[in-house]
C-alpha positions in Angstrom: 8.4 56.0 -14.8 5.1 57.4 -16.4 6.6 56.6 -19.8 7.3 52.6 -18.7 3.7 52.5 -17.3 2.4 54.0 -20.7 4.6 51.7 -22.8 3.4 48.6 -20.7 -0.3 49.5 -21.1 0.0 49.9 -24.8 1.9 46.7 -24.9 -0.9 44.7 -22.9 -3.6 46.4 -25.2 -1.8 45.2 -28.0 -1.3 41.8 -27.0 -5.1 41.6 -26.0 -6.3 43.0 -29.7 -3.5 40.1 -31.2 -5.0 37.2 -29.2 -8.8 38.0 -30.8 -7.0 37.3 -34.8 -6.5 33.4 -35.8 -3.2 32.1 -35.4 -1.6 31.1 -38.6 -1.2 28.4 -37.4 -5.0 27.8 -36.2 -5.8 29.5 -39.8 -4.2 26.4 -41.5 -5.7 24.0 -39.5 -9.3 25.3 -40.2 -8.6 25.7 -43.8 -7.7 21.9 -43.2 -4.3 22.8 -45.2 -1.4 20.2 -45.1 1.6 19.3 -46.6 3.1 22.0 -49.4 0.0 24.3 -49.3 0.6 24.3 -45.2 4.2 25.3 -45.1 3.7 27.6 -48.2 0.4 29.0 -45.8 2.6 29.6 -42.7 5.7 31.0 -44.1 3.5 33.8 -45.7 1.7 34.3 -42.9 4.9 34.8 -40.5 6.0 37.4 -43.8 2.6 39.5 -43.3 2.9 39.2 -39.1 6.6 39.8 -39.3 6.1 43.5 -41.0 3.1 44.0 -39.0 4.8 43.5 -35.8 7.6 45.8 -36.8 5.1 48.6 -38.1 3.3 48.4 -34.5 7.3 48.3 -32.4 8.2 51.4 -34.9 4.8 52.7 -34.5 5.6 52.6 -30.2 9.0 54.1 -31.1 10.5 51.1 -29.8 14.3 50.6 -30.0 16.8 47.8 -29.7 16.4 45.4 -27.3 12.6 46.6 -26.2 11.7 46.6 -29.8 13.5 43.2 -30.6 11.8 41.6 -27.7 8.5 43.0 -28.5 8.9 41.7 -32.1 9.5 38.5 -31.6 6.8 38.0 -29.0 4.3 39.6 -31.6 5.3 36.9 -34.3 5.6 34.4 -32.1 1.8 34.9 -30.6 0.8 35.6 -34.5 2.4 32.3 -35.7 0.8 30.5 -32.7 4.0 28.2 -31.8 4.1 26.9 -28.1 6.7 28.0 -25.8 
């Protein structure tokens, strides 16, 4: 139980330093990017959140579902698509 607690206040503290960095997609629309440059702008910046999502679930010692879950939420908040 201690170890679910501990894993659920590490996952709100990450979640809380992730919503203080840009979006990508907030990134591009400040850099007033469109078009080409846009796309070519969010698919790398899904790349770099991608592998720095799954450094920080590794990092946790996350595993299967938990860490898939955890993943996608991460590059899903980085990205800054609506639900």
């Amino acid at each position: 139980m201690s170890k679910l607690f501990a894993l659920l206040a590490l996952s709100l503290l990450f979640t809380a330093a992730q919503a203080q960095d840009a979006t990508c997609t907030a990134a591009a629309t400040e850099k007033k990017l469109a078009g080409a440059a846009k796309n070519s702008f969010l698919k790398k910046c899904e790349k770099d959140a991608t592998a720095k999502c799954e450094a920080a679930a590794t990092e946790r010692k996350l595993a299967g579902a938990a860490k898939n879950s955890n993943v996608k939420k991460c590059i899903k908040d980085a990205v800054g698509e609506t639900p």
